[in-house]
KEVEX-667462 format. One line per 2 residues: number of its first residue (from 1); for each residue x, y, z of C-alpha. Coordinates in steps of 0.02 Angstrom, whole numbers, plus 50000, padded with zeros to 5 digits. Example, Ala and Ser with C-alpha at 12.3 -4.5 7.8 and 13.67 -1.06 7.14 Angstrom:
BEGIN
1) 50615,49775,50390  50684,49947,50357
! end
This chain:
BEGIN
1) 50000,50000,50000  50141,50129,50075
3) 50305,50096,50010  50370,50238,50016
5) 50329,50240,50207  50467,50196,50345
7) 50384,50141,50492  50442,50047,50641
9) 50300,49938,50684  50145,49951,50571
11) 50123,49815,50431  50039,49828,50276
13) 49871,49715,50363  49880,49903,50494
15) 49908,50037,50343  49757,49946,50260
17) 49663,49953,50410  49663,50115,50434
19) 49641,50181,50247  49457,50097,50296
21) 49425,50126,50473  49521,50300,50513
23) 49375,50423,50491  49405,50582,50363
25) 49306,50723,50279  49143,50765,50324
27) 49124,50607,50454  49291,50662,50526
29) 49225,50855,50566  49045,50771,50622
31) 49149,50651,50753  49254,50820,50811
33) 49074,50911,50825  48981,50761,50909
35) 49118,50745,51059  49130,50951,51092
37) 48959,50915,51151  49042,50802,51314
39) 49167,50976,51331  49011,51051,51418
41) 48982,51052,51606  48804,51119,51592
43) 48759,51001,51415  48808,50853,51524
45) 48714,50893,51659  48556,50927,51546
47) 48597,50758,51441  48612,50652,51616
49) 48440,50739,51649  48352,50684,51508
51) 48439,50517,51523  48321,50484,51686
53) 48160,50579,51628  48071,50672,51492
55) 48058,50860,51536  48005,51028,51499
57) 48126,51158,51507  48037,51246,51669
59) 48075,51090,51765  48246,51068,51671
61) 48287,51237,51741  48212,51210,51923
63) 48305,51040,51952  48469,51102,51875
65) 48483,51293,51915  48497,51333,51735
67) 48435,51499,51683  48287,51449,51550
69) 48387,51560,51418  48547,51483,51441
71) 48444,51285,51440  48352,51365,51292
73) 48519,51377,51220  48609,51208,51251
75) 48455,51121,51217  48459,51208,51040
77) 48638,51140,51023  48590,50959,51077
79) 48453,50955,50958  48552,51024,50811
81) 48681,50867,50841  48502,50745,50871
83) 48558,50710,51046  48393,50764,51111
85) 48202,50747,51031  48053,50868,51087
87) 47869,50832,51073  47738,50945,51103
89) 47617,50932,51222  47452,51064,51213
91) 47587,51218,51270  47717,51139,51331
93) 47871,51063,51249  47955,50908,51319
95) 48115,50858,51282  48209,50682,51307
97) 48370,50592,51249  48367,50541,51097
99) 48428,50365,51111  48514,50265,51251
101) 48695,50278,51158  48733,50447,51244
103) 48696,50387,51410  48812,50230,51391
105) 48952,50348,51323  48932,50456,51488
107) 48929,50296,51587  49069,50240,51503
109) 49168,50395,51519  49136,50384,51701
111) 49199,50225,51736  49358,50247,51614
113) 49373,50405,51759  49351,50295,51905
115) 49484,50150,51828  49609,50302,51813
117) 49586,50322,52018
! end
């Protein structure tokens, strides 16, 4: 595959390996964009929220001290990556994880934390 390349350890079966499974482009930037989600204290917080129990952003804000603009904001951000689904209800909106991958990413994250102790 690599000729050209000197490397110490990598075989060919490792260089072709990666030409499939090392993600570029457009799924690449999407992968980058999906984890800067996790580099927020107050989007984690909402996301292990939603994990337990579908909510409305009054009660979001109540149980987590969140202003309502500021929720109104990260929720926005969640959505846009389809982290979190809303429904309507007569006046109210209620929103709720979108699948049960993010919460075993955040539970996995936490116990890759507490192995590191």
């Amino acid at each position: 595959m690599n000729g050209d390349l000197k490397l110490l350890k990598a075989d060919e079966q490792t260089l072709d390996e990666l030409s499939v499974y090392l993600p570029e482009g457009k799924i690449l930037q999407q992968l980058a964009d999906f984890f800067a989600v996790f580099a927020d204290t107050t989007r984690i917080r909402v996301l292990s929220a939603l994990a337990l129990s579908e909510m409305c952003v009054s009660d979001i804000s109540n149980i987590l001290g969140i202003n309502q603009t500021t929720l109104s904001h990260q929720l926005k951000m969640l959505k846009t990556q389809k982290l979190v689904n809303s429904r309507r209800e007569g006046k109210i909106i209620l929103y709720s994880a979108s699948n049960y991958v993010i919460n075993d990413l955040m539970l996995s994250g936490i116990e890759h934390l507490l192995e590191r102790r």
